[in-house]
N, C-alpha and C positions, 0 to 999 in steps of 0.2 A: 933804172927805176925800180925793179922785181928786186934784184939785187940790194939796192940799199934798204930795199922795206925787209927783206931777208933776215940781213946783218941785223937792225934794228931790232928786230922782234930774238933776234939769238940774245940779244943784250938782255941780261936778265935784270926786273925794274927793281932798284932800291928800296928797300923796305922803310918805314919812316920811322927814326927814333920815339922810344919811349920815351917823353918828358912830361914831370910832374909841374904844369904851371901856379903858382904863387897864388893866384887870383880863383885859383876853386874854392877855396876858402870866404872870399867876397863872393863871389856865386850863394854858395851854399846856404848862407846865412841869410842874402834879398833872398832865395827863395823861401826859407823857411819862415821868414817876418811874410811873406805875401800867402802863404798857406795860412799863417796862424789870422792874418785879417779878416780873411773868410770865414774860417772855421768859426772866428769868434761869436756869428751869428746864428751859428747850428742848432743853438740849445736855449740860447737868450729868452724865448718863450717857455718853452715847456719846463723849463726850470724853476719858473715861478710859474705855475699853469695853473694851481689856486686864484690867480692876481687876474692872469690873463682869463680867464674863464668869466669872475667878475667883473672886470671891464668893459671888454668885449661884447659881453653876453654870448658864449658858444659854448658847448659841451668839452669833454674830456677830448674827444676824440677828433676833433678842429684844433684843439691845442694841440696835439702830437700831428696833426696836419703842418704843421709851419716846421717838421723836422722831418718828417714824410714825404716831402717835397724834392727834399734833395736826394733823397733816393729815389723816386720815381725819375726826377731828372735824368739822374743817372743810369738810369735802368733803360729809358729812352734813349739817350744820344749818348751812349758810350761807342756806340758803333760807326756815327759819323763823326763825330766830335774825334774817334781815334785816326781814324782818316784821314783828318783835316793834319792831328800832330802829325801825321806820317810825312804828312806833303809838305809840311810848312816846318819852318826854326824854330828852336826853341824857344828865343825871343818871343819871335810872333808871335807863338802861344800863349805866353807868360804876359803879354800885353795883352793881347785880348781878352784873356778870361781875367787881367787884374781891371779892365774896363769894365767889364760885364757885374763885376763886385760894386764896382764905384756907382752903376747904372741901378741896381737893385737897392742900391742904400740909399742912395736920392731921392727915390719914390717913398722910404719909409716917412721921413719928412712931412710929408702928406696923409701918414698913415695915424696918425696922433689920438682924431675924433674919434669917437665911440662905435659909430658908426658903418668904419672902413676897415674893417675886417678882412675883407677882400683885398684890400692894398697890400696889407701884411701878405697875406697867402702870395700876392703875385711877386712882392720884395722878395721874398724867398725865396719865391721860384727860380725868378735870376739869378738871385746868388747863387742857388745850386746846379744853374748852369754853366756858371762859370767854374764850381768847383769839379764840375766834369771831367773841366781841363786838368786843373790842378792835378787830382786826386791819383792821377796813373803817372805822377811826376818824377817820385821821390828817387828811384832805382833809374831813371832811363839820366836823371842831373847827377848822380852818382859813379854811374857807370860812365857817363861820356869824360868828366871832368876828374876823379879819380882813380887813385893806384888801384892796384889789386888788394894790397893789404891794408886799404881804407875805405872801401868802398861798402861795408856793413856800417862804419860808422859813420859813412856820409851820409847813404842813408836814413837814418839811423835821425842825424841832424834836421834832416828834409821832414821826417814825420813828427819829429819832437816841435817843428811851429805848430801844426796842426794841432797836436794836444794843448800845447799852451794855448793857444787861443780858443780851444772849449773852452779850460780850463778858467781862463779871464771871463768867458761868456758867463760860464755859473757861477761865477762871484760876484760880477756886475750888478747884472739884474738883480737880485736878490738885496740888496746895497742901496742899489739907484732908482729902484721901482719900490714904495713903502708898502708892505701888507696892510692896505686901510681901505676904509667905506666912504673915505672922501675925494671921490671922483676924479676932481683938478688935481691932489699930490701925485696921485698915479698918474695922473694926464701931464703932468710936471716932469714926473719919472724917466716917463717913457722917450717923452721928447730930451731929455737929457742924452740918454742911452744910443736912442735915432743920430744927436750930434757927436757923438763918440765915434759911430759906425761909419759917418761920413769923413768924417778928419783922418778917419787910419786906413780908408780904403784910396781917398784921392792922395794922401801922402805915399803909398806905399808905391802906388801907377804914375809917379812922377817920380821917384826912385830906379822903378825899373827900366822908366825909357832914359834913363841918363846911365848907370851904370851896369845895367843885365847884360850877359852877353851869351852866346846861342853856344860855343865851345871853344874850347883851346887850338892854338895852333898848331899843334902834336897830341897823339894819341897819349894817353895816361896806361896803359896796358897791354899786353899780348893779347886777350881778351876784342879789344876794339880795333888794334890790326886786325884784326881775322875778321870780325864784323865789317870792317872800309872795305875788306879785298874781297868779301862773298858774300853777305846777305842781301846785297841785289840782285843774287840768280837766285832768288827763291820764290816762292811766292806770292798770288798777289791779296789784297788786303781782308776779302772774304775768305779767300783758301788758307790761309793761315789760320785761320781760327778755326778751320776745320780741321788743319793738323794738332792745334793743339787741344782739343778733345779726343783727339786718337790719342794722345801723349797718359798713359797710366801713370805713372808717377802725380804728374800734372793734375790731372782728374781728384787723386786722393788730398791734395794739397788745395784744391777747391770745397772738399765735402768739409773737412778739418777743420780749416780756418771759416770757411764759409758759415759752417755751424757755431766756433766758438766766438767770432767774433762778431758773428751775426743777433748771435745771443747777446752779448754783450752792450751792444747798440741797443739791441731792445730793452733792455733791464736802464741801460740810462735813461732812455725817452719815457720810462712810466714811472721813473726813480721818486718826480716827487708826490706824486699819489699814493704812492705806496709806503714811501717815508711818513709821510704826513697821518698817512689810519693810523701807523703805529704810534710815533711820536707827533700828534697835533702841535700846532704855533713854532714848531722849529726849524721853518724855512730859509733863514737866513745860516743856520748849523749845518743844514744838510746842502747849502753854497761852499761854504769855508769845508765839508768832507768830500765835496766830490773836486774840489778847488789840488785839496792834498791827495785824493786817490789819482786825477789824471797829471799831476806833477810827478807824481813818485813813480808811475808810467810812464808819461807821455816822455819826462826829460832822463829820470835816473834810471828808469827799467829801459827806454830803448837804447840809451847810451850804453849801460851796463851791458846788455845781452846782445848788443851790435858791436864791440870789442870783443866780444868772446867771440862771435863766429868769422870776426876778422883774423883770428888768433889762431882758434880750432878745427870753424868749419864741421864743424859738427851739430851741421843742423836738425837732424833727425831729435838726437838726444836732448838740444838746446827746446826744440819742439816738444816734445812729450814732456818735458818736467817743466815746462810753462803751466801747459793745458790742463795737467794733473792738480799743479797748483793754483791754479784759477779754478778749477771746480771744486776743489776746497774750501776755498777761502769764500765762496759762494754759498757753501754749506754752511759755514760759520757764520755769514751774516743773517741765514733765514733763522738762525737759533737764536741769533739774537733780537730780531724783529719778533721772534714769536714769546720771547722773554723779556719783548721792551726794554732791553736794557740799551740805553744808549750809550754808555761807554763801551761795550763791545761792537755797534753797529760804528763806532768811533774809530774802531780799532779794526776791524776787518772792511771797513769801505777804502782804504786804505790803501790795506794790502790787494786788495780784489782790482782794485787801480793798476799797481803794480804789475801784477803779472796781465792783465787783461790789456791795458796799454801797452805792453812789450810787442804783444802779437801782431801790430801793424807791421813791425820792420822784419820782425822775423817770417813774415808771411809773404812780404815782398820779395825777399832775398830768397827764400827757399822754393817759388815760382821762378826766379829767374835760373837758379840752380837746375832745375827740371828741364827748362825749355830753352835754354840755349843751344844756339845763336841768336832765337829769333828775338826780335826787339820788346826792349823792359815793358814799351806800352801795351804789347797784346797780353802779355800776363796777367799785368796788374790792373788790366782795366777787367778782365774777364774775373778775376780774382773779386775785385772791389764789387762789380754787375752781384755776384752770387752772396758777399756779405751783405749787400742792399736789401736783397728778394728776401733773405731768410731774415733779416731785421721788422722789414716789412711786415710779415707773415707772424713774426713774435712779437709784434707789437698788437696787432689783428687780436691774433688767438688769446693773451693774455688780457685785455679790455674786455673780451669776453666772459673771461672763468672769470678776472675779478667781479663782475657785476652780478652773475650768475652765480657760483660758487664760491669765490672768495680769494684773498690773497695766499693764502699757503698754498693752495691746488696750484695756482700760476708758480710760485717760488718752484715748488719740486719737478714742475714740467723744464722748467730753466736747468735743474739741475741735474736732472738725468738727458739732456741735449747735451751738457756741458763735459760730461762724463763719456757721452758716447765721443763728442768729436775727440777726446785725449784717446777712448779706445783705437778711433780710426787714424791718428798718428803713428799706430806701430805698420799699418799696412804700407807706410811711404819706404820707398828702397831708399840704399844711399849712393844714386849714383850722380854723384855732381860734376856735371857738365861744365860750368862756365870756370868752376875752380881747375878741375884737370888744364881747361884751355889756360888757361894764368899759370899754376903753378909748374907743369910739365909741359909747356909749349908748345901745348898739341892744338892744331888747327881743324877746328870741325865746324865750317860754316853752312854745311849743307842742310838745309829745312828737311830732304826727302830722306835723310838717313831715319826720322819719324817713325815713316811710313812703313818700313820694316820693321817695326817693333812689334810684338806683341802685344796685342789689347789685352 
């Protein structure tokens, strides 16, 4: 008996073929339609938050509450909500947080009268507990189902729903909800918009439970061998996150994106207050520019910049002339808000789209880069938690100086945040872990090799 368990264990185990399955591709795509149905409701308010403010009857800052929500969500239950994905399939995941959409948009339904303000705020709330799930998705659907040399643009794919479906949200409303003083077209509007939200969230959760599926039969990479045969000796779901704030690289890849994308969120949720001092009655314009700034991001800047670092891998550099460029083009539009020229605020919301929507995939991927082996959800949820706090915080501090001082004080405050985080991208090293594992088949699953690092 000693003897054949002997022999047995001399047998050295098979390693399991790398194979690309066919069906990542149908993956990739339900997930990225099931990000974009959520997202679609991120912004739906405060997009027109002139409209909603009269309707309603609440302040400025009750409007950017119905977008505030789902960053407090997530600021909450990033930590059990990641636990729950640790333990549970992809699947499961992907079912419940596409239930938890379908649950918070049912309630808006009820939310129609003048009155229920409160419904709103709680619709939301759901939803942005379901995008909990979502939101730390895009790199871990990538990583399990794709190659090595497609997994920036799977990515890439994963986050490009999400922008679409802002990108629908602030077109919609501004469309479907009339800028008027007659009560029932807005009360017409809105319930139009509420039946939109429901057809694309219960179509999308009877999509998933018929064709989603948690992963492939074989690994897609050297990368995920090495992750099947070692990141279960590591550890466990609190101490991981303790290692990866010891991780320096990591750290700087938080302050960075934290700051510029955090900014970025902020500058959308006050976008149309602040459009509207400069150029009044042009709410439906500044729908169809922010429609083309998070297209020319969300779809052609992360595809673009998510094939180059599938190519290159050269995300340091792909990093700093984003970030450089987005605070420019930031620059460019406060010139033009202060020169009310609207052909220019036409032409650089645009571009500020562009590069500021890139930063989702390339902030996912150069997280994972840092902290491999350990799994895509501790990065990216801890990455996402830190652009939440600083959106937060820059939406806070900017209601403030506008009311107090004014809107250019807020503009420059944004723009010297935006400049710092492109400064703090030179401080990231380039030492990319999960590519070495892919391209040089080098296995490095140990979490404690960390803990030797220098802070």
């Amino acid at each position: 008996m000693n003897e054949d368990s002997e022999i047995e264990n001399s047998i050295p185990s098979k390693k399991p073929d790398i194979v690309l399955d066919s069906y990542r591709w149908v993956i990739v795509i339900i997930f990225a339609a099931y990000s974009g149905t959520n997202f679609f409701m991120f912004m739906q308010f405060s997009i027109i938050a002139n409209i909603t403010k009269r309707y309603y009857h609440v302040d400025s800052l009750m409007t950017d509450a119905t977008v505030l929500v789902f960053m407090i969500a997530y600021i909450i239950f990033f930590i059990p909500v990641g636990h729950f994905i640790r333990k549970k399939s992809l699947k499961q995941t992907v079912v419940i947080s596409s239930g938890l959409t379908a649950l918070g948009n049912s309630l808006k339904l009820f939310a129609v009268s003048q009155d229920r303000f409160y419904l709103v705020i709680i619709s939301q709330a759901i939803c942005g507990l379901a995008q909990v799930f979502i939101i730390s998705l895009p790199p871990q659907v990538a990583n399990t189902w794709f190659g090595a040399k497609e997994v920036s643009i799977a990515c890439a794919i994963g986050v490009m729903g999400s922008q679409i479906g802002i990108a629908l949200g602030c077109v919609t409303s501004p469309f479907l909800v009339p800028d008027s003083y007659n009560m029932q077209e807005i009360a017409n509007g809105f319930s139009t918009v509420f039946t939109i939200d429901n057809v694309l969230s219960i179509t999308i959760l009877v999509f998933i439970i018929l064709f989603f599926r948690s992963a492939p039969n074989s690994p897609p990479s050297q990368s995920q061998i090495d992750r099947i045969d070692g990141y279960e000796d590591g550890f466990g779901y609190l101490e991981t996150f303790e290692v990866l704030v010891k991780i320096k690289d990591y750290k700087m890849v938080l302050l960075t994106f934290g700051l510029s994308f955090g900014i970025g969120n902020g500058i959308g949720i006050v976008m149309n207050e602040m459009f509207l001092h400069f150029f009044p009655g042009d709410g439906k314009n500044l729908g169809i520019l922010l429609l083309c700034g998070i297209i020319a991001g969300g779809v052609f800047g992360t595809l673009f910049f998510g094939c180059i670092l599938d190519k290159t891998h050269e995300f340091k550099k792909v990093t700093t002339f984003v970030l450089v460029a987005n605070a420019i083009s930031w620059t460019g539009l406060i010139m033009s808000y202060q020169a009310r020229s609207l052909i220019g605020a036409s032409l650089f919301i645009p571009i500020m789209g562009f590069f500021n929507g890139s930063l989702v995939v390339i902030g996912f991927e150069y997280a994972t880069e840092t902290t491999y082996p350990i799994p895509e959800c501790y990065s990216a949820s801890l990455l996402n938690a830190s652009i939440y706090m600083v959106a937060i915080l820059a939406v806070l501090v900017i209601e403030c100086v506008i009311r107090w001082i004014g809107f250019f004080t807020g503009q420059i405050i944004f723009a010297t945040l935006l400049f710092t985080a492109a400064g703090c991208s030179f401080l990231i090293s380039s030492d990319y872990r999960r590519r070495d594992a892919n391209l040089l088949s080098k296995s490095n699953t140990n979490y404690g090799s960390f803990i030797d690092e220098k802070p």
